[in-house]
N, CA, C and O atoms as a printed pandas DataFrame, in Angstrom:
     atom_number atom_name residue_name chain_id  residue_number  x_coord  y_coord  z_coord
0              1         N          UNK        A               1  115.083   86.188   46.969
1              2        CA          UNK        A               1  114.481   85.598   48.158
2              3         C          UNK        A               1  115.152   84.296   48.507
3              4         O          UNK        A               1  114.967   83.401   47.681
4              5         N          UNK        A               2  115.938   83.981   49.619
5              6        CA          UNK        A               2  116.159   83.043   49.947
6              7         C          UNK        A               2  116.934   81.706   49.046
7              8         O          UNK        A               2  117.771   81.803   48.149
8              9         N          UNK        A               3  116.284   80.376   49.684
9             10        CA          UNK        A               3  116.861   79.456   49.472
10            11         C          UNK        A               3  116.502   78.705   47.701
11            12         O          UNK        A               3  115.842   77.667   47.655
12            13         N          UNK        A               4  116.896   79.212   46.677
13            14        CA          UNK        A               4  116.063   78.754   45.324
14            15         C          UNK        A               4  116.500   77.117   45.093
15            16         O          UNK        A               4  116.325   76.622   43.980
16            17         N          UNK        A               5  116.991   76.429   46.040
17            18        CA          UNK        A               5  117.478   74.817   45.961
18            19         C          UNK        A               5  116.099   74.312   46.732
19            20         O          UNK        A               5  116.203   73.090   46.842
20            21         N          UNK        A               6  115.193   74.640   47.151
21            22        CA          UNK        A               6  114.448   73.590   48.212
22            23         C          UNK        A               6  113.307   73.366   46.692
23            24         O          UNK        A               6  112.722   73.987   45.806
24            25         N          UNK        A               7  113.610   71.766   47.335
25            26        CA          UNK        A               7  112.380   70.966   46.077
26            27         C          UNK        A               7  111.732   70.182   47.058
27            28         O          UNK        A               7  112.358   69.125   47.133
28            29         N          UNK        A               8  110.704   70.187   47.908
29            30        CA          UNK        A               8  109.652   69.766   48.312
30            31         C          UNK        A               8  108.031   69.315   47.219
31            32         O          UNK        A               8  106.830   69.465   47.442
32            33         N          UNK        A               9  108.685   68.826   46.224
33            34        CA          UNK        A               9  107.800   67.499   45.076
34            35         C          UNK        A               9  107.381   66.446   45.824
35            36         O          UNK        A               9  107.946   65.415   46.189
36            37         N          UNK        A              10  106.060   66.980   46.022
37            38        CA          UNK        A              10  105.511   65.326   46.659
38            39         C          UNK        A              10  104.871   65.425   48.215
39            40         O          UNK        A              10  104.435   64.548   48.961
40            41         N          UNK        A              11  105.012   66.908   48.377
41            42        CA          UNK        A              11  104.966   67.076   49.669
42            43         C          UNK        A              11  104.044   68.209   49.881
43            44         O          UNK        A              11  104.416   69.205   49.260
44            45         N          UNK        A              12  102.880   68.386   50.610
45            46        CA          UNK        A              12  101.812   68.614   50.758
46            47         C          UNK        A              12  102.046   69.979   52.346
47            48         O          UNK        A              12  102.629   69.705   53.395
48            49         N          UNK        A              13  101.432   71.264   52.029
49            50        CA          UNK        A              13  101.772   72.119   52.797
50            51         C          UNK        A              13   99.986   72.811   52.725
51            52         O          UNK        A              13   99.446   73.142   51.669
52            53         N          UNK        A              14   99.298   72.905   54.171
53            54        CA          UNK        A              14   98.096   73.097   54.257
54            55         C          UNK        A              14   98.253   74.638   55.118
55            56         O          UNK        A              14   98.658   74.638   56.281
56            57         N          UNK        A              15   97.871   75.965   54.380
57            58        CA          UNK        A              15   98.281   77.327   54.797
58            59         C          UNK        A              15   96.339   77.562   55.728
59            60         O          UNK        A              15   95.318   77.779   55.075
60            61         N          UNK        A              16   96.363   77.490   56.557
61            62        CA          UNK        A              16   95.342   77.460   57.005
62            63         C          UNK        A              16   95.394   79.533   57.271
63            64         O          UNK        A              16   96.138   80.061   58.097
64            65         N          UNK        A              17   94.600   80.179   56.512
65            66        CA          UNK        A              17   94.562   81.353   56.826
66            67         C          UNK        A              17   93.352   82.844   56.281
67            68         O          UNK        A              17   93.232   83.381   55.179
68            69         N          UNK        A              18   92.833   83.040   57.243
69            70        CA          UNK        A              18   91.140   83.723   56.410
70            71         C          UNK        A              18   91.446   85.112   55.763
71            72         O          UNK        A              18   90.558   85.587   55.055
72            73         N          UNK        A              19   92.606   85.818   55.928
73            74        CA          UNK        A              19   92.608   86.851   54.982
74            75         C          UNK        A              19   93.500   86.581   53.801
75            76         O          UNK        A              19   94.725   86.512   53.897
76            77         N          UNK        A              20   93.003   86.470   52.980
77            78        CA          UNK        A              20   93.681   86.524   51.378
78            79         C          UNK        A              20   94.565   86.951   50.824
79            80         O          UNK        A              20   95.183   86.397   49.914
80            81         N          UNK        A              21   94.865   88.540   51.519
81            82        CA          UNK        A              21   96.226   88.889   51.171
82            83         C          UNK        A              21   97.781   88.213   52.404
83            84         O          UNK        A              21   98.967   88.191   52.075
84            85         N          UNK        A              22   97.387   87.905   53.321
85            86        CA          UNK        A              22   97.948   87.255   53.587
86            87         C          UNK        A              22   98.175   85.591   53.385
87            88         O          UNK        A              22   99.077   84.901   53.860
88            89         N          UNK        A              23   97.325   85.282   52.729
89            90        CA          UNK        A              23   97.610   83.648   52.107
90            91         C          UNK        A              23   98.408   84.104   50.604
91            92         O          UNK        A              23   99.340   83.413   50.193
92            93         N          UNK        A              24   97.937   85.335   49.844
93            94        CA          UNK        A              24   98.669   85.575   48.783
94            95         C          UNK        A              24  100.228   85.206   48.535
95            96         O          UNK        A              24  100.915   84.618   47.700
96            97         N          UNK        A              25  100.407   86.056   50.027
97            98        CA          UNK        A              25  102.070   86.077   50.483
98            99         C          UNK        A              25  102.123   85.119   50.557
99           100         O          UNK        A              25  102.526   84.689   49.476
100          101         N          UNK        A              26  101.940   84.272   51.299
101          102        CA          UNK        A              26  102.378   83.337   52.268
102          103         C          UNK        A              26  102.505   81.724   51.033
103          104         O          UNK        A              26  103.320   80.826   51.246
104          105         N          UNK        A              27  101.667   81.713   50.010
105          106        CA          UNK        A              27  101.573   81.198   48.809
106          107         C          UNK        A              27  102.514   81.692   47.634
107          108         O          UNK        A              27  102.742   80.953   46.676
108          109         N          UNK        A              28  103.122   83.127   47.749
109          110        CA          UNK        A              28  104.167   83.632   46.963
110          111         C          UNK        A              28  105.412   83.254   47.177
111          112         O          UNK        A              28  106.309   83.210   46.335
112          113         N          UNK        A              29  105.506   82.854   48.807
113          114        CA          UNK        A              29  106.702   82.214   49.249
114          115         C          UNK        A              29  107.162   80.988   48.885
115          116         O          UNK        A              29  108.297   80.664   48.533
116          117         N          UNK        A              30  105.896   80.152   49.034
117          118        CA          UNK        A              30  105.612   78.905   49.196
118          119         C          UNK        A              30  105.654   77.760   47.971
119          120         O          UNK        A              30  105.818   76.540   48.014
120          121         N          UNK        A              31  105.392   78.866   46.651
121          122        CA          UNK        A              31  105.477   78.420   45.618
122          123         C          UNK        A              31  106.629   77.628   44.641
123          124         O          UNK        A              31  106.452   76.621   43.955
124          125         N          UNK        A              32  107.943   78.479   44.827
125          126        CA          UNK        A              32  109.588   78.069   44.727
126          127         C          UNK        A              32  109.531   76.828   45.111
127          128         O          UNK        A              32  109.918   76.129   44.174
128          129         N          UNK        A              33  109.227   76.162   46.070
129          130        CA          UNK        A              33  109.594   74.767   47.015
130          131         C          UNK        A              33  108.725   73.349   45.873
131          132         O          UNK        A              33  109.151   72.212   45.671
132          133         N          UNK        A              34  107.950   73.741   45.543
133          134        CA          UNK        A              34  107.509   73.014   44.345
134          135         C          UNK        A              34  106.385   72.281   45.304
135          136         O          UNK        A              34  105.430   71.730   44.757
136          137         N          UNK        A              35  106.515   72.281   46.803
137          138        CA          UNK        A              35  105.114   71.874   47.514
138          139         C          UNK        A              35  103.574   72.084   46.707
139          140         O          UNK        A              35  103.158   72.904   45.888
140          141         N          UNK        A              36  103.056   71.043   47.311
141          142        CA          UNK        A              36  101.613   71.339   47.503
142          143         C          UNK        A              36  100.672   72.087   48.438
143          144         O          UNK        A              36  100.348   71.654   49.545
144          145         N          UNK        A              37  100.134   73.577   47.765
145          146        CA          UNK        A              37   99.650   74.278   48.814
146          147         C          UNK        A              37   98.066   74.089   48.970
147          148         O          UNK        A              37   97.378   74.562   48.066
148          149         N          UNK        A              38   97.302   73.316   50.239
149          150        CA          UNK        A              38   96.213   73.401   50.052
150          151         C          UNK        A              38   96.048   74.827   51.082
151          152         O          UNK        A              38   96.915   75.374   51.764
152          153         N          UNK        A              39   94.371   75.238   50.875
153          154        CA          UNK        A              39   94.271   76.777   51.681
154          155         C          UNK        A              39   93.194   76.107   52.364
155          156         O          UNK        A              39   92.674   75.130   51.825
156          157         N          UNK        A              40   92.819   76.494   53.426
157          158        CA          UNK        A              40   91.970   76.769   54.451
158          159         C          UNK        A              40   91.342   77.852   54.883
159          160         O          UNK        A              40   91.773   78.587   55.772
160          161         N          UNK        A              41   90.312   77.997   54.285
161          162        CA          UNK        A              41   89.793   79.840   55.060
162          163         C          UNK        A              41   89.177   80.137   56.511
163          164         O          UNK        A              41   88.940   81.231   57.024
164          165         N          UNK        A              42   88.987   78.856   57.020
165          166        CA          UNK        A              42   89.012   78.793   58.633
166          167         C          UNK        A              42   89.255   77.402   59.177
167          168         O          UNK        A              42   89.049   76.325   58.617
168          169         N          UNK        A              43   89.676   77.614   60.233
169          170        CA          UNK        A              43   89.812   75.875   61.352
170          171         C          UNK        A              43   88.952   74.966   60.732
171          172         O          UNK        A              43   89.480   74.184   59.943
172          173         N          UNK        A              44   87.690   74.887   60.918
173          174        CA          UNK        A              44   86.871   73.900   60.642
174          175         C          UNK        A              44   86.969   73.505   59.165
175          176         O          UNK        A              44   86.715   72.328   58.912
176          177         N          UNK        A              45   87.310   74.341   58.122
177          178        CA          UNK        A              45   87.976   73.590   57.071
178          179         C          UNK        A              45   89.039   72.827   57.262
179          180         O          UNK        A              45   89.026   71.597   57.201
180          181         N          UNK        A              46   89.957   73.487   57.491
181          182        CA          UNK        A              46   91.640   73.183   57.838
182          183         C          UNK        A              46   91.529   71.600   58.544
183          184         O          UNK        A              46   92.212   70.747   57.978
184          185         N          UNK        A              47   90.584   71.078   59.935
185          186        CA          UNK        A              47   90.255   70.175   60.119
186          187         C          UNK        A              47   89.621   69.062   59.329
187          188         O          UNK        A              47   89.937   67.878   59.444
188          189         N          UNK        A              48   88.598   69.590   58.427
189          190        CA          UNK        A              48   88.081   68.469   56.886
190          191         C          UNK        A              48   89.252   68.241   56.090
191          192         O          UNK        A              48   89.227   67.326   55.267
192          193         N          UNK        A              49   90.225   68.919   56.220
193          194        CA          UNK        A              49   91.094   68.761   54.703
194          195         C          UNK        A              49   92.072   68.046   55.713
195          196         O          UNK        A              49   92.725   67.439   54.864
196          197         N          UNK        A              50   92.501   67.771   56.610
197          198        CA          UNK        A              50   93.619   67.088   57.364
198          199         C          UNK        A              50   92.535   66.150   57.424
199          200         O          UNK        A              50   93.277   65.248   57.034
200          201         N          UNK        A              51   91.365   65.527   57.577
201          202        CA          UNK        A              51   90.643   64.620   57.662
202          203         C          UNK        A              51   90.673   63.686   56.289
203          204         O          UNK        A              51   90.679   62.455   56.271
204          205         N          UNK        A              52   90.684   64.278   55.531
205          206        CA          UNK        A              52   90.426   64.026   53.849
206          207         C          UNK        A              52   91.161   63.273   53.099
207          208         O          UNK        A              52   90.989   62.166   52.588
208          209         N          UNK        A              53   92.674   64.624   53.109
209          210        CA          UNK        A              53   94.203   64.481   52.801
210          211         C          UNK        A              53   95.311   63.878   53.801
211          212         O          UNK        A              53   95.816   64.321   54.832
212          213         N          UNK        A              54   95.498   62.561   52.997
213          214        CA          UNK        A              54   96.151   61.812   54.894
214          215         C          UNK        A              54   98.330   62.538   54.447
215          216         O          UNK        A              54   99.365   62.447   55.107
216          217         N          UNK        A              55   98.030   63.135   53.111
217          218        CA          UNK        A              55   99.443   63.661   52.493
218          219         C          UNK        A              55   99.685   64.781   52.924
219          220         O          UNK        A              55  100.705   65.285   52.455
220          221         N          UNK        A              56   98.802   65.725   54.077
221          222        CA          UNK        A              56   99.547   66.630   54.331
222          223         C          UNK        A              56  100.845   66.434   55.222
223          224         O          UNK        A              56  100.878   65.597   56.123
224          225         N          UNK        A              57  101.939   67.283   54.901
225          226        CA          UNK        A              57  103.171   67.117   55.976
226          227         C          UNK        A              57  103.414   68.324   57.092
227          228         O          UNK        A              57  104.094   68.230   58.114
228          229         N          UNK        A              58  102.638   69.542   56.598
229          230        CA          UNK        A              58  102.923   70.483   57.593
230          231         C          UNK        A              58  101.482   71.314   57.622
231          232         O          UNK        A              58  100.617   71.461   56.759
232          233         N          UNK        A              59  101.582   71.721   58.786
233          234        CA          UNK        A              59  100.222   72.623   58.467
234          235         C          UNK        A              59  100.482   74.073   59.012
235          236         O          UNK        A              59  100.958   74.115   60.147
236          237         N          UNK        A              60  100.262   75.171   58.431
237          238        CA          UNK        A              60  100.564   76.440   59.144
238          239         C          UNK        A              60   99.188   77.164   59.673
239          240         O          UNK        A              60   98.152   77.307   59.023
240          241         N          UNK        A              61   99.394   77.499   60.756
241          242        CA          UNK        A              61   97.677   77.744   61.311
242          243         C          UNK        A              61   98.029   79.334   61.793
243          244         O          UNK        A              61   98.789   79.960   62.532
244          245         N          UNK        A              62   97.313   79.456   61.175
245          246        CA          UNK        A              62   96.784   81.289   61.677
246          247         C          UNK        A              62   96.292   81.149   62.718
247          248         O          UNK        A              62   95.880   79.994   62.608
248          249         N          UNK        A              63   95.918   81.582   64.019
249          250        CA          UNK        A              63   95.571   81.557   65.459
250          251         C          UNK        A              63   94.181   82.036   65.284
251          252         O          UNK        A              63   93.397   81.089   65.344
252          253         N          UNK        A              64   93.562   83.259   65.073
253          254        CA          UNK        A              64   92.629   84.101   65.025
254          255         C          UNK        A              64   92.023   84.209   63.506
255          256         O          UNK        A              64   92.462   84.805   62.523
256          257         N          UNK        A              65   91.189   83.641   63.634
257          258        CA          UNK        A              65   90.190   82.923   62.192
258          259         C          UNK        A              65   88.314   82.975   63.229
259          260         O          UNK        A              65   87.952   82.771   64.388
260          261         N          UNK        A              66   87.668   83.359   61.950
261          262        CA          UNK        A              66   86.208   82.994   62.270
262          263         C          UNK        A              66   86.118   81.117   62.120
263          264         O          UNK        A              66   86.909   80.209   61.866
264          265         N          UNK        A              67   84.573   81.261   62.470
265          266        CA          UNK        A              67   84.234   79.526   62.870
266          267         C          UNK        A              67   84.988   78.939   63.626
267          268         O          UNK        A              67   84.482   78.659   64.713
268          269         N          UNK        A              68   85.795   78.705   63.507
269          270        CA          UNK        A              68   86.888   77.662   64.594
270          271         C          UNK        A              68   88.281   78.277   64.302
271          272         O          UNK        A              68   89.096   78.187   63.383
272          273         N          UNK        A              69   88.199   78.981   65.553
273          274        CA          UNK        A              69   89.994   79.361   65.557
274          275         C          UNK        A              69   91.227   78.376   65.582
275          276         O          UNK        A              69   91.160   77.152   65.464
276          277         N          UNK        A              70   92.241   79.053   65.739
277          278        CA          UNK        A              70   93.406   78.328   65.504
278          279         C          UNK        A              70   93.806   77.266   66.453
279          280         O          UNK        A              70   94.264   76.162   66.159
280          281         N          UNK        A              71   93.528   77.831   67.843
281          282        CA          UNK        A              71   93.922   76.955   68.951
282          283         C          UNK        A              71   92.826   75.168   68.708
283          284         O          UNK        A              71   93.205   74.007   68.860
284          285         N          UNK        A              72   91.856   75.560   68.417
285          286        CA          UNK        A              72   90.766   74.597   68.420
286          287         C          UNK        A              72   90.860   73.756   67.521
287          288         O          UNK        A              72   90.855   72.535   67.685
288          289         N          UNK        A              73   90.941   74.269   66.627
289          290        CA          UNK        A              73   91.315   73.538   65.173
290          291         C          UNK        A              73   93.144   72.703   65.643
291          292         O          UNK        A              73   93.310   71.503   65.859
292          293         N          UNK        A              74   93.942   73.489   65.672
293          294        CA          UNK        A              74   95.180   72.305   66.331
294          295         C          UNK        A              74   94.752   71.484   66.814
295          296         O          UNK        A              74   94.393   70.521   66.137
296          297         N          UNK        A              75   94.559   71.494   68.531
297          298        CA          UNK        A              75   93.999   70.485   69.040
298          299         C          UNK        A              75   93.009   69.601   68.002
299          300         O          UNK        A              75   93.302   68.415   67.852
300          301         N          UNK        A              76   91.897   70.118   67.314
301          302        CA          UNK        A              76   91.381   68.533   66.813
302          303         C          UNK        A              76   92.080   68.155   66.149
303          304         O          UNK        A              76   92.212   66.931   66.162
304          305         N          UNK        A              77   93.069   69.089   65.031
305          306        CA          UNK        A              77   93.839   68.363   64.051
306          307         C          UNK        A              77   94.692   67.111   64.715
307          308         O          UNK        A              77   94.819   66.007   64.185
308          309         N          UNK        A              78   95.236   67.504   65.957
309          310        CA          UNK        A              78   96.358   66.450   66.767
310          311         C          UNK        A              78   95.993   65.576   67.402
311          312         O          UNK        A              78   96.720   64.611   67.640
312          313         N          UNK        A              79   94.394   65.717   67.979
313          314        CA          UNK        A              79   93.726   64.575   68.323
314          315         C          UNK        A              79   93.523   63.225   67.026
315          316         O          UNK        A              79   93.647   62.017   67.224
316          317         N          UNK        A              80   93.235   63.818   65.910
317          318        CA          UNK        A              80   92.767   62.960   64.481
318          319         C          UNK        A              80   94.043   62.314   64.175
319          320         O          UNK        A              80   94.250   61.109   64.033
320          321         N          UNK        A              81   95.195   63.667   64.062
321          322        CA          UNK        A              81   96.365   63.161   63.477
322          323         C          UNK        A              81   97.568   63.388   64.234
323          324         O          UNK        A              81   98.279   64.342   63.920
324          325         N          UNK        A              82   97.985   62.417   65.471
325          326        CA          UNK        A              82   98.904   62.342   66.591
326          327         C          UNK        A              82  100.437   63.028   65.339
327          328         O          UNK        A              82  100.679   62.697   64.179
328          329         N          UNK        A              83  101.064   63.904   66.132
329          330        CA          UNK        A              83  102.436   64.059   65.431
330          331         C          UNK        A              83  102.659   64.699   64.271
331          332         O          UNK        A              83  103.757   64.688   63.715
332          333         N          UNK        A              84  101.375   65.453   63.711
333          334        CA          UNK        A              84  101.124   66.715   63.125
334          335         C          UNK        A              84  102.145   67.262   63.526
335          336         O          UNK        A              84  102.618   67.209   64.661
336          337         N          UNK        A              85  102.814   68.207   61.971
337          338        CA          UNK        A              85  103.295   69.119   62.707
338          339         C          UNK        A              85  102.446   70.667   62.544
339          340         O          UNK        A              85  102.273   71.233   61.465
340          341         N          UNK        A              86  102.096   71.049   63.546
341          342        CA          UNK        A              86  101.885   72.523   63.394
342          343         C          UNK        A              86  102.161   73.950   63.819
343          344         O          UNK        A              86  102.082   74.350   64.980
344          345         N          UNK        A              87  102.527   74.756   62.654
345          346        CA          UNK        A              87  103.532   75.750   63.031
346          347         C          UNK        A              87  101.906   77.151   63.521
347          348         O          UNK        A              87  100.847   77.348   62.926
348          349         N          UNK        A              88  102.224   77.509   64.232
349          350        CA          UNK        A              88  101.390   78.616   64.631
350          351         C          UNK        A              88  101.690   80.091   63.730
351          352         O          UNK        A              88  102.874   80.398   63.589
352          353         N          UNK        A              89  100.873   80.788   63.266
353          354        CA          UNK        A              89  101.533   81.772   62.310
354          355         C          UNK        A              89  100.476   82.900   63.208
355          356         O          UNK        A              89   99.322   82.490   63.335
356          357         N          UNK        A              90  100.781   84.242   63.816
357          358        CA          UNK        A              90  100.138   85.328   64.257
358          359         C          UNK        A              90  100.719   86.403   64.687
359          360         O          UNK        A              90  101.880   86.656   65.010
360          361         N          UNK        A              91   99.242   87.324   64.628
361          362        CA          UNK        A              91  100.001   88.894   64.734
362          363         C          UNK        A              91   99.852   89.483   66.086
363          364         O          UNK        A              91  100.075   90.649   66.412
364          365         N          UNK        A              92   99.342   88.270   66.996
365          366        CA          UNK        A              92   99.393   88.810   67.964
366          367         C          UNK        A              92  100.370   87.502   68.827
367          368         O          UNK        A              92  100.122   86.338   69.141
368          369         N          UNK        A              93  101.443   88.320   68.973
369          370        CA          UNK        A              93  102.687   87.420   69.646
370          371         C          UNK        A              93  103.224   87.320   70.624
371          372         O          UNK        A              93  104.274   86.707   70.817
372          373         N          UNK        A              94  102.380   88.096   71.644
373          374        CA          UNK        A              94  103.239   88.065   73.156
374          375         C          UNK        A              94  102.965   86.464   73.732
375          376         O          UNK        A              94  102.175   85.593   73.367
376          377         N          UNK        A              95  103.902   86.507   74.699
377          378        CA          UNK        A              95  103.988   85.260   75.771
378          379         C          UNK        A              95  102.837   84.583   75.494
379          380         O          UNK        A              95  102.746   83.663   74.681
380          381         N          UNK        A              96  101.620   85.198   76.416
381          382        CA          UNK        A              96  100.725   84.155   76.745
382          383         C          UNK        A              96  100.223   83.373   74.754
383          384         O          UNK        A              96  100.074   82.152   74.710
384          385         N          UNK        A              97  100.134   83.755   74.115
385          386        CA          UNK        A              97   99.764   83.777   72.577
386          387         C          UNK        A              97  100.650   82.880   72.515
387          388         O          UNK        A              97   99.993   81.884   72.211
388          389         N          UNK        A              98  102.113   82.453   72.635
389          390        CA          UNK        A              98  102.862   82.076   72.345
390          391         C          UNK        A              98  102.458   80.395   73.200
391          392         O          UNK        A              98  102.422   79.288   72.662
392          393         N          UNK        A              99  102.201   80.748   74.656
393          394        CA          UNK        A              99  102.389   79.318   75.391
394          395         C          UNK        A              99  100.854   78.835   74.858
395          396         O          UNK        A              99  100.659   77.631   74.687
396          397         N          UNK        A             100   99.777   79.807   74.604
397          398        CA          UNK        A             100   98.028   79.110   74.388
398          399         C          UNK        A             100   98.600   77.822   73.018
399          400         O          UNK        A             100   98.281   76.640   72.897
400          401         N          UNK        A             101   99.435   78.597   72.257
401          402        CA          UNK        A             101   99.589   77.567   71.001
402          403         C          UNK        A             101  100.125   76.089   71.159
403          404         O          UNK        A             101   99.719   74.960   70.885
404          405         N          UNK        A             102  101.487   76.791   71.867
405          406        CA          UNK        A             102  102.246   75.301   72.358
406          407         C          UNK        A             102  101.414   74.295   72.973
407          408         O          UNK        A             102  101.332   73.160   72.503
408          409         N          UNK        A             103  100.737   74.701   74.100
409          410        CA          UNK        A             103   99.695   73.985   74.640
410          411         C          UNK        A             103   98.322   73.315   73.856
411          412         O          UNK        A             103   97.800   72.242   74.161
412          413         N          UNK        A             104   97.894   74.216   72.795
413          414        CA          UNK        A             104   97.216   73.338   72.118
414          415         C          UNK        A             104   97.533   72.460   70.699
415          416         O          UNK        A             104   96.734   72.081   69.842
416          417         N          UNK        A             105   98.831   72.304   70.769
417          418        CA          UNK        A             105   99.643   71.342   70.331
418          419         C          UNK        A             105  100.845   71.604   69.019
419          420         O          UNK        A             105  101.518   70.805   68.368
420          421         N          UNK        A             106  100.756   72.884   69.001
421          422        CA          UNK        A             106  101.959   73.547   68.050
422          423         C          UNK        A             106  103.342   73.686   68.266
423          424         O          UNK        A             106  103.987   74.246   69.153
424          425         N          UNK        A             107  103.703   72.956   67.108
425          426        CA          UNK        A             107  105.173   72.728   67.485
426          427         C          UNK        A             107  106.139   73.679   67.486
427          428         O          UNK        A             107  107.167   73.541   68.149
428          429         N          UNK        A             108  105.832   75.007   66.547
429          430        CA          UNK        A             108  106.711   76.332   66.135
430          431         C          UNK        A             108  105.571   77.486   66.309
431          432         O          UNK        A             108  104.355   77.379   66.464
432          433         N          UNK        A             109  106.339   78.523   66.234
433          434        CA          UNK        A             109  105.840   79.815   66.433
434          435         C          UNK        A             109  106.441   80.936   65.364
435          436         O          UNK        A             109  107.652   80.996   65.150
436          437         N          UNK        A             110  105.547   81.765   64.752
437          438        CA          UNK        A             110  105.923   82.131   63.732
438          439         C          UNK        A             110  104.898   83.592   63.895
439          440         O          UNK        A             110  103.678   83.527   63.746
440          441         N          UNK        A             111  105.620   84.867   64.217
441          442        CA          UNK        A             111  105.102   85.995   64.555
442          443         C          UNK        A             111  104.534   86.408   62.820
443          444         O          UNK        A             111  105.059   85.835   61.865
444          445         N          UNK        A             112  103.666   87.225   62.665
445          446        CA          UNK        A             112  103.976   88.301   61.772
446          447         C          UNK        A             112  104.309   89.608   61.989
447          448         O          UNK        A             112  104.454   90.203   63.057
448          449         N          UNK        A             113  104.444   90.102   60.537
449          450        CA          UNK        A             113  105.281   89.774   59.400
450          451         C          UNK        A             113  106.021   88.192   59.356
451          452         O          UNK        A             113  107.092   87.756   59.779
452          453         N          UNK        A             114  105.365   87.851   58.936
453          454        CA          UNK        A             114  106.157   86.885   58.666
454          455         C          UNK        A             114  107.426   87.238   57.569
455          456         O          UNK        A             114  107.321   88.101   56.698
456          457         N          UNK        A             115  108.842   86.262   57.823
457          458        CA          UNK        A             115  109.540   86.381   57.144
458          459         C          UNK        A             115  110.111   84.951   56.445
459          460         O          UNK        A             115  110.053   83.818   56.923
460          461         N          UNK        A             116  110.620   85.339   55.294
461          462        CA          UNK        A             116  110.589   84.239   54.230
462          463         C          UNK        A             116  111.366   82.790   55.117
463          464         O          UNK        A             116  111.015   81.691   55.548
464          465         N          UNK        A             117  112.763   83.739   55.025
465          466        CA          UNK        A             117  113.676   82.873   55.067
466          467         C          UNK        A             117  113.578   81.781   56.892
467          468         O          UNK        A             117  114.024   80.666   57.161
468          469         N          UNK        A             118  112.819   82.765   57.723
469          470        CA          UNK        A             118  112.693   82.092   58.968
470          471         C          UNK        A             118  111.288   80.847   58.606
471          472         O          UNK        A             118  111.512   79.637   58.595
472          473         N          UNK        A             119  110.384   81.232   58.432
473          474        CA          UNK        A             119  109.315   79.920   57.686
474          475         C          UNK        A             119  109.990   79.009   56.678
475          476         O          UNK        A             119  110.190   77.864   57.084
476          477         N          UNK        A             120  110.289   79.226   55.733
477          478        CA          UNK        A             120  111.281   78.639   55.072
478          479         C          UNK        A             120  111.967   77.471   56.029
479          480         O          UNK        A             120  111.637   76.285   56.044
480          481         N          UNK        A             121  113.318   78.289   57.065
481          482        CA          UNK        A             121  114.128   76.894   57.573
482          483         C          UNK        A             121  112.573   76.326   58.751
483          484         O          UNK        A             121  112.644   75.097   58.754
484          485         N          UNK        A             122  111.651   76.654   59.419
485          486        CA          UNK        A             122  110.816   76.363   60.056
486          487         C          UNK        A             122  110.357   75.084   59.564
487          488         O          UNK        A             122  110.738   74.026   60.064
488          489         N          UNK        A             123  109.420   75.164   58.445
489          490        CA          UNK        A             123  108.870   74.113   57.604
490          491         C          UNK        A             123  110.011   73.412   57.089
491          492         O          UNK        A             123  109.501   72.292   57.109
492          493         N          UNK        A             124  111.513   73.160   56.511
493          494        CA          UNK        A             124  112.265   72.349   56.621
494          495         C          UNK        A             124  112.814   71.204   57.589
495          496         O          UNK        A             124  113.416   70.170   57.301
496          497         N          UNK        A             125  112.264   71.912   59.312
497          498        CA          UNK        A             125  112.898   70.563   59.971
498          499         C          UNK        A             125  111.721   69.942   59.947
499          500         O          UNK        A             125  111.916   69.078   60.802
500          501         N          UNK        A             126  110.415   69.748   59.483
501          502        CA          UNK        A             126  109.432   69.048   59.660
502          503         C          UNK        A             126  109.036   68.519   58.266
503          504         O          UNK        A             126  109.192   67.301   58.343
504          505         N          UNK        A             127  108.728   68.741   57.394
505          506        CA          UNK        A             127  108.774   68.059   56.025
506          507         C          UNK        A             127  109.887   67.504   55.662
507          508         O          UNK        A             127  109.741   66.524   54.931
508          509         N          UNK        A             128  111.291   67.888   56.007
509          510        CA          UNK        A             128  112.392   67.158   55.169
510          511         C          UNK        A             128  113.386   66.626   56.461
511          512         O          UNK        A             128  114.598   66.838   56.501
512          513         N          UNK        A             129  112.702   65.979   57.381
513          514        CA          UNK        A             129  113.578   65.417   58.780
514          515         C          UNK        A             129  114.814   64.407   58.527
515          516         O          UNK        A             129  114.680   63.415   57.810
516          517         N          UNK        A             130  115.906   64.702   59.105
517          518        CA          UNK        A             130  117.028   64.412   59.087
518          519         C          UNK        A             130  116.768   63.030   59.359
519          520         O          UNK        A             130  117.701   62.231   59.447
């Protein structure tokens, strides 16, 4: 799999996502980088723990979550914490899905399947900025 040089020690990665086998993955990936993975099983968590933890550096948001979806949860996250970065992660990816995110303040877009090596360089220009 991919890049086995990325050492992200010290650096805090919040997988905001309500089905389990997909945080499994997404935590199987995530693990190599030596990050810190906190989980979120919906928005309104994902929002307490960016409230909490002022060390997160990236946050990956699933769109379509119970209690507080993805779009909602961005926006408050970016209201609390200006310059968040947040990558949008979903399985439903056409256009409009694509611009609802940008607009509520996501910086990347990340279809599923997700794939390693594209999340991978994704979360690199934002945790490890040039």
């Amino acid at each position: 799999m991919g890049d086995h040089t990325i050492n992200w020690t010290g650096k805090s990665i919040l997988v905001v996502e309500d089905d389990h086998i997909n945080f499994n993955y997404l935590d199987i990936l995530l693990k190599p980088t030596k990050a810190k993975i906190l989980h979120a099983e919906n928005g309104l968590i994902a929002v307490e723990l960016c409230r909490m933890y002022s060390e997160i550096n990236v946050v990956l948001m699933d769109m379509r979550m119970p209690v507080l979806n993805g779009l909602d949860a961005t926006r408050q996250i970016i209201a609390m914490r200006s310059g968040m970065p947040v990558i949008a992660q979903t399985a439903y990816a056409d256009e409009e899905d694509q611009k609802a995110a940008f607009s509520a303040g996501c910086c990347e877009f990340l279809a599923k399947p997700i794939r390693a090596n594209e999340m991978l360089d994704l979360i690199k220009k934002y945790i490890l900025p040039e």
